[in-house]
VONUMAR-233766 format. One record per residue: residue number from 0; x, y, z of N, C-alpha, C in turn; residue in one letter. Coordinates in Angstrom, 3 decimals. Example, Ala and Ser with C-alpha at 12.3 -4.5 7.8 and 13.67 -1.06 7.14 Angstrom:
% VONUMAR-233766
  resi      n_c1      n_c2      n_c3     ca_c1     ca_c2     ca_c3      c_c1      c_c2      c_c3  resn
     0    13.190    -5.690     7.800    12.300    -4.500     7.800    13.200    -3.300     7.800     a
     1    12.850    -2.250     7.080    13.670    -1.060     7.140    12.900     0.030     7.870     s
% end
This chain:
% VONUMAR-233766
  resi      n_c1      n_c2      n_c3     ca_c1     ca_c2     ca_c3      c_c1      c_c2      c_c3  resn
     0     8.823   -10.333   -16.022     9.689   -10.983   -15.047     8.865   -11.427   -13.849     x
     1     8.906   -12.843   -13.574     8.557   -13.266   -12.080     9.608   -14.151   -11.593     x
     2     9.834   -14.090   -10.091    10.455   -14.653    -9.719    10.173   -15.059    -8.348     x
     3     9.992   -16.282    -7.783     9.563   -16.457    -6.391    10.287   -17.351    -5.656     x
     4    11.100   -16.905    -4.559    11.249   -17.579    -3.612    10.835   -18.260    -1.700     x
     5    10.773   -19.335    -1.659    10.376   -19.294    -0.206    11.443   -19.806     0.480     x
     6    11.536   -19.058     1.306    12.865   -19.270     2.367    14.259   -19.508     1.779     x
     7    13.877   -18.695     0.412    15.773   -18.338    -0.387    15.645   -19.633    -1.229     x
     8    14.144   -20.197    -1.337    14.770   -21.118    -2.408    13.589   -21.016    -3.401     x
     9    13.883   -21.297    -4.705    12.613   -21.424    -5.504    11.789   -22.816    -4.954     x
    10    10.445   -22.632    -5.035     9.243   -23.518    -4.430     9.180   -24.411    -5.031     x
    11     9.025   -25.502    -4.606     7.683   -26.677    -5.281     6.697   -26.833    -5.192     x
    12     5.341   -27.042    -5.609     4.161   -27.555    -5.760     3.567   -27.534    -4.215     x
    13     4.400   -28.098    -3.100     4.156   -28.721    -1.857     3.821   -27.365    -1.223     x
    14     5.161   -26.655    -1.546     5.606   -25.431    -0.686     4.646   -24.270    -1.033     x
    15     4.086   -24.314    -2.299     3.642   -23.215    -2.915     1.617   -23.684    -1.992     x
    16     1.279   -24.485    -2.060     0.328   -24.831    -1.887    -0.302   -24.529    -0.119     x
    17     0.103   -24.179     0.641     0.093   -23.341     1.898    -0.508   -22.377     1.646     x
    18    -0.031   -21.722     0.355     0.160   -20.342     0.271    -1.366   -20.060    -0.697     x
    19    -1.631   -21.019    -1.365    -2.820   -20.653    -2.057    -4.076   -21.591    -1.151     x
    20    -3.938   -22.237    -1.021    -5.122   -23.064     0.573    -5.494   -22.459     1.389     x
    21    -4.433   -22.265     2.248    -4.675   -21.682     3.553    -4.792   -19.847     3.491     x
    22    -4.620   -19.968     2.406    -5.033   -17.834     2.597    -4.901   -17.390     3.754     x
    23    -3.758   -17.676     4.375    -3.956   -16.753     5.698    -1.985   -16.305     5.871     x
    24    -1.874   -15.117     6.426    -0.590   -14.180     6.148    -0.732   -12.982     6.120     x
    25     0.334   -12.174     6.107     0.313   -11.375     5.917     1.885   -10.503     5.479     x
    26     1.519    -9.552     4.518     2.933    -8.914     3.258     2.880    -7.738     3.313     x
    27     3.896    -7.073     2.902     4.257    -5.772     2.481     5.272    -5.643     0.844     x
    28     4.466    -4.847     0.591     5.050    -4.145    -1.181     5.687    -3.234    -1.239     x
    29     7.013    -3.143    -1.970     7.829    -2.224    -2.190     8.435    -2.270    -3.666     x
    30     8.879    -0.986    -3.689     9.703    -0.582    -5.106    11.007    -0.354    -4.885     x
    31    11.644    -1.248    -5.530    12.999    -1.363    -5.374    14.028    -0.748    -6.545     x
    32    14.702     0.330    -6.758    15.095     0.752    -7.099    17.044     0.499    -7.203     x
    33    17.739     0.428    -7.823    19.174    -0.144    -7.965    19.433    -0.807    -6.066     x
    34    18.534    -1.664    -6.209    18.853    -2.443    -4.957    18.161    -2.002    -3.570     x
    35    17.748    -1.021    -3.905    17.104     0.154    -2.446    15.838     0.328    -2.711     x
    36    15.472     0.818    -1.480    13.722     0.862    -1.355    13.605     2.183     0.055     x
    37    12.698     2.558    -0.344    12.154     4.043     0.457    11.695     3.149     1.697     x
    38    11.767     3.781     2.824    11.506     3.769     3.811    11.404     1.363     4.695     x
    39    12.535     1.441     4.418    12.772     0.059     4.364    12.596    -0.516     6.217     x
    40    13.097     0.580     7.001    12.725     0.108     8.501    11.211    -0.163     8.696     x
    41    10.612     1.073     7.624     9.195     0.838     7.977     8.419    -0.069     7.639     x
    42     8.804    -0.599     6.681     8.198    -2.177     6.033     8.898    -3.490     6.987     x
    43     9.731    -2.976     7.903    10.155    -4.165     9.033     9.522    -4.091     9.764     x
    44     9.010    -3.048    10.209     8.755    -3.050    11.428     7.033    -3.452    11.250     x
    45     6.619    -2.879     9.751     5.142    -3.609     9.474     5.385    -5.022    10.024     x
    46     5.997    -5.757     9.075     5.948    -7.272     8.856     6.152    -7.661    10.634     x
    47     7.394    -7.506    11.174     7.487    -7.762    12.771     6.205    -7.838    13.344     x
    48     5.084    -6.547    13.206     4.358    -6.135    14.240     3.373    -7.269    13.641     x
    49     3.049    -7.460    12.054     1.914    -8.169    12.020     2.161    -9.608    12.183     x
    50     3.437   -10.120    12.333     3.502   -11.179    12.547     3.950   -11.613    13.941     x
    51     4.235   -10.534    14.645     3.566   -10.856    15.910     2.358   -10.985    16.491     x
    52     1.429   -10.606    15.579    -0.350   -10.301    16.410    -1.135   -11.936    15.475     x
    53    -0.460   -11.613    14.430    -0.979   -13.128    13.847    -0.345   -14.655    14.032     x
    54     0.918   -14.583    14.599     2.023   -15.944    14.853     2.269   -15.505    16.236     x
    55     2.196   -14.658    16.760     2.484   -14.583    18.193     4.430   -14.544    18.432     x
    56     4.898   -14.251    17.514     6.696   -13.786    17.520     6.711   -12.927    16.495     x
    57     7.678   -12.369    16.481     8.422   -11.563    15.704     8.818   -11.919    14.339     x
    58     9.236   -10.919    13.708     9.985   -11.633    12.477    11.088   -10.683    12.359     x
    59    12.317   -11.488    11.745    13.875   -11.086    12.185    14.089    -9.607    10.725     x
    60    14.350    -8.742    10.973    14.710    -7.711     9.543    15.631    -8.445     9.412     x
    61    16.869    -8.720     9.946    17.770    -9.095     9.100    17.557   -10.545     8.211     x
    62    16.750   -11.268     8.311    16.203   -11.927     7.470    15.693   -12.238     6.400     x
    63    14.914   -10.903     6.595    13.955   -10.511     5.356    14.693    -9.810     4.505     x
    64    15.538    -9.225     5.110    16.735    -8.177     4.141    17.151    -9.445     3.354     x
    65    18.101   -10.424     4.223    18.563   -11.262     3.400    18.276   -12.059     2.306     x
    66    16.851   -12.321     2.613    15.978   -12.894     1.787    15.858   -12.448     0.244     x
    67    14.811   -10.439     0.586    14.851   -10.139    -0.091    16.383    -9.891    -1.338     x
    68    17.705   -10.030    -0.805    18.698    -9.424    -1.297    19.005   -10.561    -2.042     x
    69    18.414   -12.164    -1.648    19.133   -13.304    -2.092    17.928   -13.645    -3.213     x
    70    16.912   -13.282    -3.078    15.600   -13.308    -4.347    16.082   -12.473    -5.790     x
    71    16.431   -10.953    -5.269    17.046    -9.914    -6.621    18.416   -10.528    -7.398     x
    72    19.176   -11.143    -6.470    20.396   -12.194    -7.031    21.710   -11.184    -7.599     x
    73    21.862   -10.987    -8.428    23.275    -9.941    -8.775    22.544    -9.451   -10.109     x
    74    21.018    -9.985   -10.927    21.225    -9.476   -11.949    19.935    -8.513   -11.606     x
    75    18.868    -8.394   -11.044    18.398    -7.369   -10.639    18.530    -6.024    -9.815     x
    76    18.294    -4.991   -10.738    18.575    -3.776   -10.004    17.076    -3.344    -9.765     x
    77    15.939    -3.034   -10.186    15.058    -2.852   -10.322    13.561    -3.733   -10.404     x
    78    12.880    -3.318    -9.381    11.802    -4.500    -9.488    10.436    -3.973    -8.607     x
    79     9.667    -4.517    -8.266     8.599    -4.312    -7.473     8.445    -5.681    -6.741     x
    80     8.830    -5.846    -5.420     9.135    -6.924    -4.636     7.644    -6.811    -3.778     x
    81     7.520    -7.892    -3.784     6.341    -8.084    -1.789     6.903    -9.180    -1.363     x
    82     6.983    -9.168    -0.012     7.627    -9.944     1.052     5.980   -10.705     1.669     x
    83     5.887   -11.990     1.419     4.692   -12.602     2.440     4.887   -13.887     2.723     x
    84     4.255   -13.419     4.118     4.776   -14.683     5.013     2.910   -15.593     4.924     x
    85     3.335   -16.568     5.258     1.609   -16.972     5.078     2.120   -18.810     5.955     x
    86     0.885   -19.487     6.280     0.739   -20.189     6.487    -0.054   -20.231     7.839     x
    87    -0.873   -21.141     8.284    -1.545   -21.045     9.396    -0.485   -21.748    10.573     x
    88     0.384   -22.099    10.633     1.007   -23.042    11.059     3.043   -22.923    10.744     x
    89     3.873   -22.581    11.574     5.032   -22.734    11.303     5.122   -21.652     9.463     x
    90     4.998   -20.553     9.916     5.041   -19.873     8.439     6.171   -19.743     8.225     x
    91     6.042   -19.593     6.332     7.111   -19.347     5.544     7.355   -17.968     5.059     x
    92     8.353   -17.667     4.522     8.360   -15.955     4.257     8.611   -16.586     2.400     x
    93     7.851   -15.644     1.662     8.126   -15.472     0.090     7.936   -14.689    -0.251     x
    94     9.818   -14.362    -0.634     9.500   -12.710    -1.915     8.971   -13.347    -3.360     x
    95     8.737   -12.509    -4.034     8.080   -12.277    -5.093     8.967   -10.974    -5.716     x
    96     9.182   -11.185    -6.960    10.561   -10.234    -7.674     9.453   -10.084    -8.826     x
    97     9.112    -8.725    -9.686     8.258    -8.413   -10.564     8.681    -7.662   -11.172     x
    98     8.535    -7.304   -12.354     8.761    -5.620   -13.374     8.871    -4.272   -12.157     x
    99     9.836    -3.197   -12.081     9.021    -2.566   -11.530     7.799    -1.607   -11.844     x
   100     7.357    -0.947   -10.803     6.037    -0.255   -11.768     5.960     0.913   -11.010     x
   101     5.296     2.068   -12.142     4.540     3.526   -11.733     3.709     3.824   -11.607     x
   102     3.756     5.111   -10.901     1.810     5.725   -10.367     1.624     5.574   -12.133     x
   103    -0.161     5.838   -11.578    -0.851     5.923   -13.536    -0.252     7.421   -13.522     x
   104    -0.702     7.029   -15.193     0.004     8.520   -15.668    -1.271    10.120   -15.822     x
   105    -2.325     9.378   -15.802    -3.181    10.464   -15.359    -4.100    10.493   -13.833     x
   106    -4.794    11.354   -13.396    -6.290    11.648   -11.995    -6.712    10.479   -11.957     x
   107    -6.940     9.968   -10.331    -7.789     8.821   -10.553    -9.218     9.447   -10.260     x
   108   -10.190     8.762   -10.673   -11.640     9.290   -10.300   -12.118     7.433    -9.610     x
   109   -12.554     7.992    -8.604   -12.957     7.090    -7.215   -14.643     6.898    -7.376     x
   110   -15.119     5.437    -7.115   -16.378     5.528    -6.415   -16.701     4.973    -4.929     x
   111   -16.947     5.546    -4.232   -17.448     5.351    -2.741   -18.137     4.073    -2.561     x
   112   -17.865     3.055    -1.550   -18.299     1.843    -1.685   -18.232     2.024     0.261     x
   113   -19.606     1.066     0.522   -19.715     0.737     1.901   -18.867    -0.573     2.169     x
   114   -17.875    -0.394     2.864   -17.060    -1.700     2.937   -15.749    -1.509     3.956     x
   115   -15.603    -1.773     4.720   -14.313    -1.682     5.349   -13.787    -2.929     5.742     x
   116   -12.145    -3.414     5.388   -11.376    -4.212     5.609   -11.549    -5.066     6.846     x
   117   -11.450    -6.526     6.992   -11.249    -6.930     8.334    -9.837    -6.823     9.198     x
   118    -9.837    -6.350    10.412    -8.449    -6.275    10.482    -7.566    -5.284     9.975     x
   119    -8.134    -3.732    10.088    -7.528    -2.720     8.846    -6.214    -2.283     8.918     x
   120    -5.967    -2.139    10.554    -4.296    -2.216    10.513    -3.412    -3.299    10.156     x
   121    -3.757    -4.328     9.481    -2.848    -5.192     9.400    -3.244    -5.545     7.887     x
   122    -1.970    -5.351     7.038    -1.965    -6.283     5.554    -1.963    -6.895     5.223     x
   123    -2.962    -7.642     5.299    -3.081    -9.297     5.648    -3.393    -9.862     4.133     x
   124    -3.305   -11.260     4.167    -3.776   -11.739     3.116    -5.422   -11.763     3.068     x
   125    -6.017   -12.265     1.857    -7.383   -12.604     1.461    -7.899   -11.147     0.987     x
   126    -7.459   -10.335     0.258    -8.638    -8.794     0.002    -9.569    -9.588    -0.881     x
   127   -10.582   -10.235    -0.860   -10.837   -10.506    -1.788   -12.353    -8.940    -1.916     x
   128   -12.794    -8.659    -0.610   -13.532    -7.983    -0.813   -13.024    -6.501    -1.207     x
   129   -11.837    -5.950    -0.701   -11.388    -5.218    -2.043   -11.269    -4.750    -3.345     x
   130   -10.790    -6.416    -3.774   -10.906    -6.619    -5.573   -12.278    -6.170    -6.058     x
   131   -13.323    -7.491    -4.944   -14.496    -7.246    -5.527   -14.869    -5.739    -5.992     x
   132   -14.994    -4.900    -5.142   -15.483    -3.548    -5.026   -14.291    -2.569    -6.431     x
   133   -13.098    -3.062    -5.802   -12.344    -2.351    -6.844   -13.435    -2.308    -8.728     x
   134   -13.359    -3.664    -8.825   -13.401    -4.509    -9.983   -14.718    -3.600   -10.231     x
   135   -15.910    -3.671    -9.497   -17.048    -3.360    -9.151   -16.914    -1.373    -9.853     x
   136   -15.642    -0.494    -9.362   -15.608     0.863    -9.737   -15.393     0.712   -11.079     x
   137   -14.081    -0.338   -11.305   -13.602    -0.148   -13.057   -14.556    -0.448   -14.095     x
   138   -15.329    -0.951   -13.556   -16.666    -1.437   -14.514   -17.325    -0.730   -14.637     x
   139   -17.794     0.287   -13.578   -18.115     1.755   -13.484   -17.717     2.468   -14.061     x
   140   -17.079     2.732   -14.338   -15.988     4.147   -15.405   -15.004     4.573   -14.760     x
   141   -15.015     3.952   -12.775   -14.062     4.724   -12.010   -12.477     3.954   -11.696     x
   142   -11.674     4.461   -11.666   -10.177     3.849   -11.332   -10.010     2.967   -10.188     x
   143   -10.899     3.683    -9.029   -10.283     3.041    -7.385   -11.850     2.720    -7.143     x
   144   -11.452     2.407    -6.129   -12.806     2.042    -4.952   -12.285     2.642    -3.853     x
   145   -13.033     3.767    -3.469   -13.321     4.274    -1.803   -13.730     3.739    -0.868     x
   146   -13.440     3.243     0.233   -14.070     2.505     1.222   -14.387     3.526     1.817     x
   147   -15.686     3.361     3.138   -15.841     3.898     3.731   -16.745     3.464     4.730     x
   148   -17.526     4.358     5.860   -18.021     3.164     6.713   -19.563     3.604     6.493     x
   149   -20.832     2.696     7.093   -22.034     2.440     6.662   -22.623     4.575     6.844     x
   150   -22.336     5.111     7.822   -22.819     6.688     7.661   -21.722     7.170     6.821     x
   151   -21.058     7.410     5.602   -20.481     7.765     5.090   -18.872     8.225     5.672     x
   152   -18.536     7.471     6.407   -16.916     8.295     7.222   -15.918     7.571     5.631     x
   153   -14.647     8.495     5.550   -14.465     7.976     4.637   -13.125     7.352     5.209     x
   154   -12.231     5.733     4.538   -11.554     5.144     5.597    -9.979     5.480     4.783     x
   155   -10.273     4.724     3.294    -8.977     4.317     2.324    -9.377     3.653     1.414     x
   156    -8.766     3.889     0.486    -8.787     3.242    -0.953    -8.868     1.874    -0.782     x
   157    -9.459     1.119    -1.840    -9.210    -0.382    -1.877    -7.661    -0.712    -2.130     x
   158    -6.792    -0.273    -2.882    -5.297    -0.619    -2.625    -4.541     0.953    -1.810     x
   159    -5.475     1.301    -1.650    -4.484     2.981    -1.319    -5.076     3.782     0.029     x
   160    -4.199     4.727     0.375    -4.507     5.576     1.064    -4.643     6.892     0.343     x
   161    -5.721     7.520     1.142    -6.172     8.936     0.247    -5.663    10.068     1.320     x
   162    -5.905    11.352     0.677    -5.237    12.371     1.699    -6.333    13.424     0.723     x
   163    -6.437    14.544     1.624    -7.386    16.092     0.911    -6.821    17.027     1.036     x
   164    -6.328    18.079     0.397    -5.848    18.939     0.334    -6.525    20.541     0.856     x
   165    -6.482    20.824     2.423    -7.136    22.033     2.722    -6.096    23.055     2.983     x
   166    -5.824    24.072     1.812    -4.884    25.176     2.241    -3.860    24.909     2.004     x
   167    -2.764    24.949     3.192    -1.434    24.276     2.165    -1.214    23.213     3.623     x
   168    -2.427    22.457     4.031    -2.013    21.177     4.906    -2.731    20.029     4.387     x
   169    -2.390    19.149     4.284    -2.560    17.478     4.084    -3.373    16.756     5.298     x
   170    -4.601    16.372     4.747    -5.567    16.097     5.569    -5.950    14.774     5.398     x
   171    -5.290    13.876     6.380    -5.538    12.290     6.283    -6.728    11.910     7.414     x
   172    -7.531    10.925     6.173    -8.903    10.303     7.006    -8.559    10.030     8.394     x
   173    -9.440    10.320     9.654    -9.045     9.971    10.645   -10.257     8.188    10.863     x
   174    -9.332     7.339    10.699   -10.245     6.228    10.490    -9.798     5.093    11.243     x
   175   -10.294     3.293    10.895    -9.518     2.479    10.638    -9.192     2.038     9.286     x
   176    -8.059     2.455     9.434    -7.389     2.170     7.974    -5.871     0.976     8.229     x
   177    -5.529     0.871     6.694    -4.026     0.639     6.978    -3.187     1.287     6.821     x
   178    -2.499     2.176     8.199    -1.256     2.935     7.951    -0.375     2.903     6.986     x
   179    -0.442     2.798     5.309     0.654     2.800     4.416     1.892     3.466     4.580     x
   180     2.798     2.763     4.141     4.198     3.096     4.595     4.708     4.479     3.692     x
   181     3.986     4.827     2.438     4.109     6.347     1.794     3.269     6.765     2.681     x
   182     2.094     6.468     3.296     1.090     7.659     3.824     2.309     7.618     5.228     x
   183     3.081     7.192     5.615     3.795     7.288     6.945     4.867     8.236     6.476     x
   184     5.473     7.829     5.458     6.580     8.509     5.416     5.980    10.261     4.841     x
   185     5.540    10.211     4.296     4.360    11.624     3.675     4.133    12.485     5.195     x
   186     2.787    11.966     6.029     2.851    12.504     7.488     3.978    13.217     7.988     x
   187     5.524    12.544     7.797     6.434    12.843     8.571     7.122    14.520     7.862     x
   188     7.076    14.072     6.096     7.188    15.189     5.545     6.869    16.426     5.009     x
   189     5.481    16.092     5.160     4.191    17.320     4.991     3.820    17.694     5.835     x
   190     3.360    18.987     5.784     2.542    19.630     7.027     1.244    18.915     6.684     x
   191     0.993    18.169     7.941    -0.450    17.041     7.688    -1.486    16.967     9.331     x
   192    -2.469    16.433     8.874    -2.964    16.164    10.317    -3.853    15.469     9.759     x
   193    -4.726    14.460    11.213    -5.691    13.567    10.757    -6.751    14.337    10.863     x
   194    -8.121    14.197    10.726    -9.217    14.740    11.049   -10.193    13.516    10.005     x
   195   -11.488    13.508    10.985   -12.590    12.791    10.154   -13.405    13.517     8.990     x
   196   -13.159    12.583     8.117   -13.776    13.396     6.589   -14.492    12.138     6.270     x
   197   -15.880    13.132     5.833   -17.211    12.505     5.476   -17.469    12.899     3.940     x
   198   -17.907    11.814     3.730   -18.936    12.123     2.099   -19.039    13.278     1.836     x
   199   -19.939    13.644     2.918   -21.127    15.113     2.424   -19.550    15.967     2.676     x
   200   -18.544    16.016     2.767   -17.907    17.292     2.921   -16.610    17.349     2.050     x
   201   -16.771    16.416     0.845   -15.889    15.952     0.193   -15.219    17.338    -0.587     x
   202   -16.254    18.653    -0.897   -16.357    19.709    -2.169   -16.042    20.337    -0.870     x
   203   -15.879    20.285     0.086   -15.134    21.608     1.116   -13.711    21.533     0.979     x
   204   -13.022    20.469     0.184   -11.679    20.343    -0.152   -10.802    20.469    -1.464     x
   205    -9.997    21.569    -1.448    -9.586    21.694    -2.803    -8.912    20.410    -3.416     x
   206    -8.491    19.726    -3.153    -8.224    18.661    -4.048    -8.029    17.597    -3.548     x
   207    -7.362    16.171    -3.851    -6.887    15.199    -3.333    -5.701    14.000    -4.047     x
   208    -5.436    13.082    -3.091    -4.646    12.408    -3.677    -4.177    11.138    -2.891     x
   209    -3.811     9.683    -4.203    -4.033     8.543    -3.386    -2.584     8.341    -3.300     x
   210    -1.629     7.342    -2.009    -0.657     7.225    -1.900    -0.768     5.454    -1.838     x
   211     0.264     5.269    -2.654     0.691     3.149    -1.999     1.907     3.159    -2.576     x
   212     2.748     1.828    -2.626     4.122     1.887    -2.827     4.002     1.972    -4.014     x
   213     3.506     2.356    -4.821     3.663     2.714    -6.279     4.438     4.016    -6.536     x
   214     3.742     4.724    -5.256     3.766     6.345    -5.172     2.993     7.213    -4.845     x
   215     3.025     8.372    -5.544     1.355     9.534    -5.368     0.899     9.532    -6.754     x
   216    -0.572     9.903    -6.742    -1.311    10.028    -8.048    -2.337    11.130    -7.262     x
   217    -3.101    11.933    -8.248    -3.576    13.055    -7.938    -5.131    12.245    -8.133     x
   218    -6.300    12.497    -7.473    -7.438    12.748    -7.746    -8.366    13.594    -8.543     x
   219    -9.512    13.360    -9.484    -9.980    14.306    -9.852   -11.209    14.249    -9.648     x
   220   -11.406    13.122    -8.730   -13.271    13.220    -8.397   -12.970    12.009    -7.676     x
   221   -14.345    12.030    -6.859   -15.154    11.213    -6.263   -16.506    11.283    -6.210     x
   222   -17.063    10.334    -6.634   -18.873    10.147    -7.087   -18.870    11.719    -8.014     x
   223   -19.673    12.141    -7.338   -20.145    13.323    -8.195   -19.514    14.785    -8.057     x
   224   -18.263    14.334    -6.692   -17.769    15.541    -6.679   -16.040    15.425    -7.153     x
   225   -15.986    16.688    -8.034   -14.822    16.981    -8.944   -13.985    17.966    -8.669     x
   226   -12.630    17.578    -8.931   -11.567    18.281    -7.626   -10.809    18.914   -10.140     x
   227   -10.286    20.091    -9.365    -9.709    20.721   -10.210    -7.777    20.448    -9.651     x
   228    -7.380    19.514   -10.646    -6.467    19.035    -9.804    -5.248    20.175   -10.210     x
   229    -4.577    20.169    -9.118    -3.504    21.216    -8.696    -2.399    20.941    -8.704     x
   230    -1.233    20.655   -10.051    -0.692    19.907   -10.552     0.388    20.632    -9.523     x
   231     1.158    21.989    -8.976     1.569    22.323    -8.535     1.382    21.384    -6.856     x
   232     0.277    21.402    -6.327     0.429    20.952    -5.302     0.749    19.479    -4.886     x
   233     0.658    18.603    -6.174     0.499    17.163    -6.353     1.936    17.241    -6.429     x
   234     2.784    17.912    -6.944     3.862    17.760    -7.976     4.769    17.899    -6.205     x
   235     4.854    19.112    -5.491     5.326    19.175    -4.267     5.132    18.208    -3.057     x
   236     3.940    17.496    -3.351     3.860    15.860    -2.342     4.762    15.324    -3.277     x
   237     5.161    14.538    -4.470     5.806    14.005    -4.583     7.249    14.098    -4.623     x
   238     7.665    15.511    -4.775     8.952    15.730    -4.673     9.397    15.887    -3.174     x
   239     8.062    15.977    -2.116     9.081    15.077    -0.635     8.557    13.993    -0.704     x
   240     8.156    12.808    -1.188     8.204    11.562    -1.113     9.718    11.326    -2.523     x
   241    10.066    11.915    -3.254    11.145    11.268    -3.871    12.258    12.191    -2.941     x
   242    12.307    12.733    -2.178    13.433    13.685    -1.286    13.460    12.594    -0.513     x
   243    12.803    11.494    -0.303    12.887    10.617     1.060    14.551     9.620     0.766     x
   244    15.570     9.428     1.391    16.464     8.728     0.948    16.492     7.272     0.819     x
   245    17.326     6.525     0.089    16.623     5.160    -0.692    17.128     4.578     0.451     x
   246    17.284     3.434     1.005    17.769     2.154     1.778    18.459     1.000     1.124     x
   247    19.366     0.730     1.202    19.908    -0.541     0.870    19.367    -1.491     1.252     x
   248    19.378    -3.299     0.987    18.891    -4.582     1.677    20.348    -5.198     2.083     x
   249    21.542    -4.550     1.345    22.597    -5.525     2.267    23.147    -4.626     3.300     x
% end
């Protein structure tokens, strides 16, 4: 299933072409579930903030609600939506309606890459240096790509945010990253704190795990160091990220 609209209407050629030229915008991804989506203020208030720092105004939630609600139509209940606005000039907003989708079904194993995002608080369009690096691990044998900065600080996944497990608290990179809207809503429900985590101190942590709107997935390594994953403790992050209550769009 694809389905794309810009500004509630399906595109033409004209309309669509902004959007692949000008690479410039910025979106948020969600999983939409019988019409609802986890933490739905917080993906407004993303899109608002970044399209105030990149367009210099706001952008309306009730808009985007509408949008999104007039893209799913009456016969979708289920999907994996992103909302992006793009254009250098007088932007347009386009959902995008997809299959929905799940965390993988097994550990991801990560390789560490020197690279950090331009612009890391903001979800902007163009990752291309992301992909690269991503593309760059899977070819490797590894699932993700670790970003991190040139002395080893470690920042966020190429699509994800990571978290380490010390004791029974949740230990998020203290970095520039992009605040993900599971790593936000997670923070609020776990006993968590930030602190800076480096390379060399990766094996001082019993385990780990990556968060994006997909969900949680457990870690079982990075480079050379191997986490004995703690299906119990993985299993309790996700049952308060599915405790989180769904949101409607109308």
């Amino acid at each position: 299933m694809l389905r794309i609209e810009i500004d509630g209407v399906p595109p033409t050629p004209d309309q669509l072409a902004p959007a692949v030229l000008a690479n410039y915008g910025h979106f948020t991804a969600m999983q939409v579930r019988d019409r609802r989506v986890r933490g739905l203020a917080r993906h407004l208030r993303r899109l608002d903030a970044a399209h105030r720092e990149l367009y210099g105004t706001g952008l309306d939630g009730d808009r985007v609600r509408a949008l999104v609600s007039h893209a799913l139509a009456d016969d979708v209940r289920d999907a994996s939506v992103r909302v992006v606005v793009f254009g250098t000039a007088d932007p347009a907003v386009l959902i995008a309606v997809r299959d929905p989708a799940s965390p993988p079904a097994g550990p991801q194993r990560l390789m560490s890459v020197d690279y950090r995002r331009p612009l890391p608080h903001v979800k902007h369009l163009g990752g291309f240096g992301q992909a690269h690096h991503r593309n760059r691990a899977t070819a490797a044998g590894y699932d993700e790509a670790l970003l991190t900065t040139p002395d080893g600080v470690v920042v966020e996944g190429a699509i994800t945010n990571i978290a380490f497990l010390d004791g029974d608290e949740v230990v998020w990179p203290e970095a520039d990253w992009l605040h993900g809207i599971t790593m936000q809503i997670l923070e609020h429900e776990l006993p968590s704190r930030r602190a800076v985590v480096r390379l060399a101190d990766l094996g001082s942590y019993r385990g780990a795990f990556l968060t994006n709107s997909i969900g949680v997935v457990a870690v079982s390594g990075v480079d050379d160091v191997e986490y004995e994953v703690d299906t119990g403790a993985v299993d309790r992050v996700r049952a308060a990220y599915d405790a989180v209550p769904w949101d409607a769009f109308e």
